[in-house]
Structure formats: C-alpha cells, structure tokens
C-alpha positions as CSV (number, residue, x, y, z in Angstrom):
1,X,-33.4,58.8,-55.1
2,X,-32.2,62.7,-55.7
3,X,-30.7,64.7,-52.5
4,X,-32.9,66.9,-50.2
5,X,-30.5,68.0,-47.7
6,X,-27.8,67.7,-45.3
7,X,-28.4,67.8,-41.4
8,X,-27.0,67.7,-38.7
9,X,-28.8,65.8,-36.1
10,X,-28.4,65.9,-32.0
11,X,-32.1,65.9,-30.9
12,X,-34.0,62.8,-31.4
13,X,-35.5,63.1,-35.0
14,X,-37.0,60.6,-37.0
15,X,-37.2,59.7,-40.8
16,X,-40.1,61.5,-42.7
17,X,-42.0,59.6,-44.6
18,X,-40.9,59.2,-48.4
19,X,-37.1,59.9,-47.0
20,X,-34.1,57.9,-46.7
21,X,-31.1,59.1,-43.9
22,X,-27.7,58.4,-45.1
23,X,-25.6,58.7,-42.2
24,X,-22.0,60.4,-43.2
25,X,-20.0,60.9,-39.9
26,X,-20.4,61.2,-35.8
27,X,-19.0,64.5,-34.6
28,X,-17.7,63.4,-31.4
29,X,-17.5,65.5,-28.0
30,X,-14.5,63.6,-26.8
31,X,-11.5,63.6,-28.5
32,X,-8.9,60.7,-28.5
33,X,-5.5,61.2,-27.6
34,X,-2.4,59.9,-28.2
35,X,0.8,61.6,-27.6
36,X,4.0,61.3,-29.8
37,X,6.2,59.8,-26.7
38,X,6.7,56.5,-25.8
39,X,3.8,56.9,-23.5
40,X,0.1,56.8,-24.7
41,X,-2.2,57.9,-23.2
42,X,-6.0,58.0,-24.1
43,X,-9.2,59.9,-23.4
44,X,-11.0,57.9,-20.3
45,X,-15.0,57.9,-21.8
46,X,-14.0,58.4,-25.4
47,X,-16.0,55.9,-26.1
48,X,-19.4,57.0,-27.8
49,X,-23.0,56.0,-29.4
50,X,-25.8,57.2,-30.9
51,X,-29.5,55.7,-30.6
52,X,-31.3,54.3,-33.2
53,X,-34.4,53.6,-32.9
54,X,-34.0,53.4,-29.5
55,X,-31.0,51.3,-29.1
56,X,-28.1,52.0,-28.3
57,X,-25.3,51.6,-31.2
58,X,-21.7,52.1,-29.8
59,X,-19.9,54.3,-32.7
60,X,-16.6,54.3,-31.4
61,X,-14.4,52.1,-28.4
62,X,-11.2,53.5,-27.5
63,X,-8.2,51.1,-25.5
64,X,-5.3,51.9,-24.3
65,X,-2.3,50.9,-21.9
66,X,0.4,53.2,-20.7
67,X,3.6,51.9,-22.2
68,X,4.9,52.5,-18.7
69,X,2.5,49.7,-16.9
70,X,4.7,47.5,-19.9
71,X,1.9,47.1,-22.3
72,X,2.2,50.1,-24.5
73,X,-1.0,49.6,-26.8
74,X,-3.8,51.4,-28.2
75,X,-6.8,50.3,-29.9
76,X,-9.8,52.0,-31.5
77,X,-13.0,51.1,-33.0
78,X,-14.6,53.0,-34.9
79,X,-18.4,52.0,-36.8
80,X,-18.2,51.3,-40.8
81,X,-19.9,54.2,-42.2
82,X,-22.6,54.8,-44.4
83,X,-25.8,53.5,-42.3
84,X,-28.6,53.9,-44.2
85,X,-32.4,54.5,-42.3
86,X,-35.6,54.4,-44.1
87,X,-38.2,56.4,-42.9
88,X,-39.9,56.0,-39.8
89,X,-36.4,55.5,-37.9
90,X,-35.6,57.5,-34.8
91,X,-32.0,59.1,-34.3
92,X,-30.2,60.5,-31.7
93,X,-26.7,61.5,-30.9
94,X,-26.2,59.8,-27.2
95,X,-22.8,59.8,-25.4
96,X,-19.6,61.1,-26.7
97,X,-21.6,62.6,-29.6
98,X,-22.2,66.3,-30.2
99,X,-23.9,65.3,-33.2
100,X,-24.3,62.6,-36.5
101,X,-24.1,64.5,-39.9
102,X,-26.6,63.1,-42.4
103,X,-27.6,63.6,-46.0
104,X,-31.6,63.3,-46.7
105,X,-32.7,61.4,-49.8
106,X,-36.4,62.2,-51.0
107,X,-37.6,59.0,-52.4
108,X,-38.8,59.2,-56.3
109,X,-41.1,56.4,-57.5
C-alpha cells in the first residue's frame, strides 16, 4: 500500500476502486460532559454513528446518572479504531458526527 491522502468525509462517499479507507477518528458534533463536582452530568443525544455501507454503526454511547438521584455513574463507549474499508464501501457521517477523518491507501500490486 503507499498513502494517497487524508479526508475528511461527511457526505456519503464510497471507496474508489484500487483504494483502501483507513478510518482514523469521528469528529463528533456533541460533546460529552462531565463536570468536576460531585454531580455528573452528561450530554442527552451524545450518542453518535456513522453508516457504512448503509448500516448504521453506533461510534460512541454515553450513560450517566446524577450522583444526586444516588447513583452517581458515568459510562462511555467509544468504537475501537482503525476500521479498515476496501473499495466499493459507502461512508457517511450520520448522527452526532460532523465528520470521520480517513487516510486513503492506493493499492500497489
């Protein structure tokens, strides 16, 4: 493989033919929140995903309880990056995402 680009993808866009996508990181359009008190607070619809080909792929899930409602946790989930694409795949930043960062890969034989 030897490097073509990088790109920043938000449109749907797919794979061109002798290409591989490595996906880097999501650029998220929600931030998530939590404070330095003894409350937490979180972000309500920070969760996000991005479509590949077509489905749906949640990229990050957010949880939280305010410590005041006595449970006082906070969870996130966050996808294991790189995901590789070969070409012909479709990608799309979808909700929560302003847009997925991606390095292109021209494929040598």
């Amino acid at each position: 493989m030897q490097f073509n680009q990088v790109k920043l993808v938000s449109t749907v866009e797919t794979v061109p033919a002798g290409k591989v996508w490595k996906i880097e990181s999501i650029i998220y359009s929600t931030p998530i929140v939590a404070n330095g008190n003894a409350t937490i607070t979180f972000s309500v619809g920070a969760d996000a995903s991005i479509l590949i080909n077509g489905a749906s792929i949640v990229t990050r899930s957010s949880r939280g309880v305010n410590s005041s409602q006595g449970g006082g946790y906070y969870a996130v989930w966050d996808i294991a990056l790189p995901v590789w694409l070969p070409a012909g795949s479709t990608l799309l930043s979808s909700t929560g995402v302003n847009s997925i960062s991606i390095i292109e890969f021209n494929i040598i034989p």
